[in-house]
Every structure is written in structure tokens, then in C-alpha cells.
C-alpha positions, 0 to 999 in steps of 0.5 A: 500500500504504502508503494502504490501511495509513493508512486501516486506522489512522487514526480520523479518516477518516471523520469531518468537520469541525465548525469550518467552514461555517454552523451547520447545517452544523456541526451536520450534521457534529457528528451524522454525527461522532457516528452514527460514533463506533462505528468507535472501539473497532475502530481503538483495538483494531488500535492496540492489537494493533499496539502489542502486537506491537512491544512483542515486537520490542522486546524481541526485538532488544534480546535481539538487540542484547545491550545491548552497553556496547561504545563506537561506533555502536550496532548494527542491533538496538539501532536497530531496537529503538528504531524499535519503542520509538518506534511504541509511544510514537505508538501510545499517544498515538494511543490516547489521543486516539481514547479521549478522542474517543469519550468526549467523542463519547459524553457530549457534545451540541453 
């Protein structure tokens, strides 16, 4: 399962990679990086989608947590909170640089 999902997210499964072997070679997979830049926008969006889902999480349990000044070990919701907090920080990141992949992809000929 946890397969499929990777997959399902990554950007990079279906590209190659361009720094090894001759120059056809790297010139082969620059190409076919190229021919399969359009699946970008589809993996930005699912990002995107997932990304907004835990913005709502986030907001639901930290309603949950109560945001308790309370000394001690914070509580499950706080902490599930920021699990959520944490995946929309990757999430951007992981948005970013599929962006600037498609970009450079787009307006760059090897």
C-alpha cells in the first residue's frame, strides 16, 4: 500500500537520469525527461489537494487540542496537529521543486 501511495506522489518516477552514461545517452534521457514533463501539473495538483486537506486537520485538532497553556506533555491533538503542520511544510517544498522542474523542463534545451 504504502508503494502504490509513493508512486501516486512522487514526480520523479518516471523520469531518468541525465548525469550518467555517454552523451547520447544523456541526451536520450534529457528528451524522454522532457516528452514527460506533462505528468507535472497532475502530481503538483494531488500535492496540492493533499496539502489542502491537512491544512483542515490542522486546524481541526488544534480546535481539538484547545491550545491548552496547561504545563506537561502536550496532548494527542496538539501532536497530531503538528504531524499535519509538518506534511504541509514537505508538501510545499515538494511543490516547489516539481514547479521549478517543469519550468526549467519547459524553457530549457540541453
Amino acid at each position: 500500500m504504502l508503494q502504490v501511495l509513493f508512486r501516486f506522489f512522487s514526480p520523479f518516477r518516471l523520469m531518468k537520469d541525465v548525469s550518467r552514461g555517454s552523451f547520447e545517452e544523456r541526451m536520450a534521457a534529457y528528451r524522454h525527461n522532457r516528452r514527460m514533463r506533462g505528468h507535472l501539473p497532475a502530481c503538483m495538483l494531488r500535492w496540492a489537494f493533499s496539502c489542502s486537506i491537512a491544512v483542515l486537520l490542522t486546524t481541526y485538532f488544534d480546535s481539538l487540542g484547545g491550545g491548552s497553556a496547561t504545563p506537561g506533555p502536550p496532548g494527542i491533538f496538539i501532536l497530531l496537529a503538528a504531524a499535519c503542520a509538518t506534511f504541509i511544510a514537505c508538501g510545499i517544498c515538494v511543490m516547489f521543486i516539481t514547479a521549478y522542474v517543469y519550468f526549467y523542463l519547459a524553457h530549457h534545451d540541453f
